[in-house]
C-alpha positions as CSV (number, residue, x, y, z in Angstrom):
1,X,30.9,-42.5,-8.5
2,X,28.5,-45.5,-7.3
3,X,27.1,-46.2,-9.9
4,X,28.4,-49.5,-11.3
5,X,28.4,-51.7,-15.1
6,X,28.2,-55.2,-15.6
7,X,31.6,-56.6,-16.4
8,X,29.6,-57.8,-19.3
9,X,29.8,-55.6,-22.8
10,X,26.3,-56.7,-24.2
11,X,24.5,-56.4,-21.3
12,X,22.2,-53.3,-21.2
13,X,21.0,-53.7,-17.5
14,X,22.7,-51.4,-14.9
15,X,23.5,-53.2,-11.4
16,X,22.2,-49.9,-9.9
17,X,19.6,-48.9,-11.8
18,X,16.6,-51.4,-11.2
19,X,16.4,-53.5,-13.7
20,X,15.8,-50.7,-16.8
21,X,17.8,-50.6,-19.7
22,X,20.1,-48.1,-20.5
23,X,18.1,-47.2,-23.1
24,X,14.7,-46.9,-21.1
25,X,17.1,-45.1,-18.6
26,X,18.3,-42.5,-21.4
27,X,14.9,-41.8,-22.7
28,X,13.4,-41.3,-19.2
29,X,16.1,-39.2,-18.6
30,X,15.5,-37.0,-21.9
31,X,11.7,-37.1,-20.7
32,X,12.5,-35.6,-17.7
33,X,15.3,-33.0,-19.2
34,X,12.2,-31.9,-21.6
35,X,9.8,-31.3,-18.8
36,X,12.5,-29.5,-16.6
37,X,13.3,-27.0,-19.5
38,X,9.9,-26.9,-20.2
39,X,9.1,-25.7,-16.5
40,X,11.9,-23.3,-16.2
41,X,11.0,-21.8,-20.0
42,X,7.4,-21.2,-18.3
43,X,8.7,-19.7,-15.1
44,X,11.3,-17.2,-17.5
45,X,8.1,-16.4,-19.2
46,X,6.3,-16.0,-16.1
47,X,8.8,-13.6,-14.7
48,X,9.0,-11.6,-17.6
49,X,5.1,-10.8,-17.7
50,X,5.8,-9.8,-14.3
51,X,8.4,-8.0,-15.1
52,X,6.4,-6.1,-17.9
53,X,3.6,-5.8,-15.6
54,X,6.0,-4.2,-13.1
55,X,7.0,-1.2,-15.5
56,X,4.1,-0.3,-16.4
57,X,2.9,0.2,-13.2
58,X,6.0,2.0,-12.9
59,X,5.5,4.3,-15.6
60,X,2.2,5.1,-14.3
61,X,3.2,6.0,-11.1
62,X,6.1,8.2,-12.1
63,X,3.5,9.7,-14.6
64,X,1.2,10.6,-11.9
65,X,4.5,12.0,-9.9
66,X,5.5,14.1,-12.5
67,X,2.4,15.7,-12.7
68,X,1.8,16.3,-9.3
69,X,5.3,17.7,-9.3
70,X,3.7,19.9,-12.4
71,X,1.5,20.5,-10.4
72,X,3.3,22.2,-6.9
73,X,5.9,24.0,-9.8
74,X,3.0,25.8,-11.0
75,X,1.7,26.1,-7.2
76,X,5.4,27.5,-6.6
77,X,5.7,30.2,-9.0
78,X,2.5,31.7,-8.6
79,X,3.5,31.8,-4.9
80,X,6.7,33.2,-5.9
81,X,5.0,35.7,-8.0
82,X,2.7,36.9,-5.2
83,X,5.4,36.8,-2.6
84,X,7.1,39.4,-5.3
85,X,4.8,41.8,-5.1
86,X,4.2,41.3,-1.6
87,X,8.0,42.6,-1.1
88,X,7.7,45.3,-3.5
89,X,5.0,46.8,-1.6
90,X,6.5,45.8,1.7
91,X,9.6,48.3,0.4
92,X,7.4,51.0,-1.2
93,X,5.2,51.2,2.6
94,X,8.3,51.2,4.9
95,X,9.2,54.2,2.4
96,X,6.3,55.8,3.2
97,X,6.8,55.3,6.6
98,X,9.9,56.8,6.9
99,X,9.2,59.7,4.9
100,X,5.9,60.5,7.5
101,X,7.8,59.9,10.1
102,X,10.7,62.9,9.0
103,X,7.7,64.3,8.6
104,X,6.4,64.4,11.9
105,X,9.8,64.9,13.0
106,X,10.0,68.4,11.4
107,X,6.6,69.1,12.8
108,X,7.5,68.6,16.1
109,X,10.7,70.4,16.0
110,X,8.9,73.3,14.8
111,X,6.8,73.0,18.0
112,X,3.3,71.8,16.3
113,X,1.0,70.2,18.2
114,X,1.2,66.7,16.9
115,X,-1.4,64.3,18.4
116,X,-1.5,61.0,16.4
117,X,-4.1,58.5,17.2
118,X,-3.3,54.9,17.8
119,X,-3.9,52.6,14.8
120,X,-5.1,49.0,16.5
121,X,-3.1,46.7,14.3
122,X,-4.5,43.2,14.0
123,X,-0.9,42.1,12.9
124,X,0.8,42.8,16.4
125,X,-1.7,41.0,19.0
126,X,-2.8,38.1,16.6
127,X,-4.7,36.4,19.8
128,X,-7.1,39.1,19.9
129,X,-9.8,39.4,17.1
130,X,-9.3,42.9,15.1
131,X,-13.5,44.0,16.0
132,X,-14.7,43.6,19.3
133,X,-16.7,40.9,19.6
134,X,-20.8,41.6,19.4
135,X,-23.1,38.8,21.2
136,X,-25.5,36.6,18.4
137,X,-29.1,36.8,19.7
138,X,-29.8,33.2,19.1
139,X,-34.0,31.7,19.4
140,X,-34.1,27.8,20.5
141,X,-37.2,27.9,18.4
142,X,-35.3,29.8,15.1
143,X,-35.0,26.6,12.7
């Protein structure tokens, strides 16, 4: 350490500290100590309002999440639901089908005349509209 005493005991001057007592020395120091602690108590405080600030907005947010995720569960099973029924029938028509087409089967082995239109289905050319399509007479002076 640097810091150096007089070699005399009742001298309360420091060699290194300017000319202050010890005492004015110590009670600066104290000063000091006081307004440090008082700064870092105020920044503690300060973080923990931000802190408390933080999770609320927190909680907010994972509120709002949980009810969007509400939200697409009840999206999901009604999906689900439809999707069901949608493979029920899906069974209950390729049933059908196969029964029509033993059906027809029979019929033609028994030497019928079987002549079957086509069906257009809109499902297996998806580029082309299902009606043909009808031109819209149209006036420039209409509206």
């Amino acid at each position: 350490m640097s810091s150096r005493r007089s070699s005399s005991p009742d001298s309360n001057t420091d060699s290194g500290g300017g000319g202050f007592p010890a005492d004015e020395r110590k009670r600066k120091r104290m000063l000091s100590n006081r307004e440090s602690a008082r700064r870092s108590r105020a920044r503690k405080q300060q973080r923990l309002e931000e802190l408390v600030a933080e999770v609320a907005r927190l909680q907010a947010e994972n509120a709002q999440v949980q009810t969007r995720i509400a939200t697409f569960d009840r999206e999901f099973s009604k999906v689900d639901g439809e999707n069901a029924v949608l493979r029920a029938r899906h069974s209950e028509l390729a049933g059908r089908l196969e029964s029509l087409g033993g059906v027809l089967e029979v019929l033609q082995m028994a030497g019928a005349p079987v002549d079957i239109p086509e069906i257009p289905d809109p499902l297996l050319r998806p580029w082309q509209p299902p009606f043909p399509m009808q031109p819209i007479a149209a006036d420039a002076f209409q509206f």
